[in-house]
C-alpha positions as CSV (number, residue, x, y, z in Angstrom):
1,X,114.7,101.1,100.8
2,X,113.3,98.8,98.5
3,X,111.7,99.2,95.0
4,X,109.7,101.2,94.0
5,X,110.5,103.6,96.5
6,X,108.4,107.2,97.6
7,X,110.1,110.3,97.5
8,X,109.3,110.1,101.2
9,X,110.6,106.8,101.7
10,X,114.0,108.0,100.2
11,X,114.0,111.3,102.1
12,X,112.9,109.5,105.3
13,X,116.1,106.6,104.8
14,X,118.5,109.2,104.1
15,X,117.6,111.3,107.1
16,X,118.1,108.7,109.3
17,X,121.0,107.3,108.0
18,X,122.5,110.8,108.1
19,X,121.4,111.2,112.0
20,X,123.1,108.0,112.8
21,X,126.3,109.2,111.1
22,X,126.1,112.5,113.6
23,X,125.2,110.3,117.0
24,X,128.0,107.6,116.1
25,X,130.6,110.6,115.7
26,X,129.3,112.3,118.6
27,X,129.8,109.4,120.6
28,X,133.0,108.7,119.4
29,X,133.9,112.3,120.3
30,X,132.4,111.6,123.7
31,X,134.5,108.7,124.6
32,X,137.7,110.0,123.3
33,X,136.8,112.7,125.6
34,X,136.5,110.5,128.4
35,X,140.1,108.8,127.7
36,X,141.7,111.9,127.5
37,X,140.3,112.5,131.0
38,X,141.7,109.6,132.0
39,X,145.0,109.7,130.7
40,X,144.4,106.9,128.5
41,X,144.6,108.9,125.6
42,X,147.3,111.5,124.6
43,X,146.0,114.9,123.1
44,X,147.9,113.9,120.3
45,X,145.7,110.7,119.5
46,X,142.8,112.5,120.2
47,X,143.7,115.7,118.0
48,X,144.2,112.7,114.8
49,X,141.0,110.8,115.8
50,X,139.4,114.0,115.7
51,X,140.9,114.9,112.2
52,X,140.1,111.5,111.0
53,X,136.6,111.8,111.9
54,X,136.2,115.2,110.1
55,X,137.8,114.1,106.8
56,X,138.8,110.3,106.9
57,X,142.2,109.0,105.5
58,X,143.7,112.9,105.9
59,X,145.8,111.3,109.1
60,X,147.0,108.2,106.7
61,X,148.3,110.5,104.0
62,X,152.3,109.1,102.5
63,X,154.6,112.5,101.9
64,X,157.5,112.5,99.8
65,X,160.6,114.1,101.3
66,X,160.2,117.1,98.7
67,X,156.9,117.9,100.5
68,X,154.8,116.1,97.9
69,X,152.2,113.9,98.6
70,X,152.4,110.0,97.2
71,X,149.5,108.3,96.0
72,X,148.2,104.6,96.4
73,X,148.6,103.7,93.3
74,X,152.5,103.3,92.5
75,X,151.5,104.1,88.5
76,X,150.4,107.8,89.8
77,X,152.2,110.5,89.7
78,X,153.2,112.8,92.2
79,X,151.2,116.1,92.9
């Protein structure tokens, strides 16, 4: 969207950008779908592609072996 923009404009962008969000996940689903059919994909891979979709990085999270959960940054501490 370029300046200056319509409320419109703006609305209009967002809208689509959000529908194309929705169809690329739906398709995504669909083909992991499709593997999982096939055997090409366990129910395990699907269950975290799934999962990663929903909330991304949840599936990449480092724990501890007190149950805590480590952070990127090696200056953070642990929650």
């Amino acid at each position: 969207v370029s300046k200056p923009w319509t409320d419109f404009e703006l609305l209009s962008a967002i809208q689509q950008a959000l529908s194309l969000r929705e169809l690329t996940l739906e398709n995504q689903r669909l083909a992991d779908e499709v593997r999982l059919q096939r055997g090409l994909l366990s129910a395990h891979d699907a269950e975290l592609r799934r999962l990663e979709r929903m909330e991304p990085g949840l599936t990449r999270v480092k724990w501890g072996q007190d149950g805590s959960f480590i952070l990127e940054d090696p200056g953070d501490v642990r929650l």
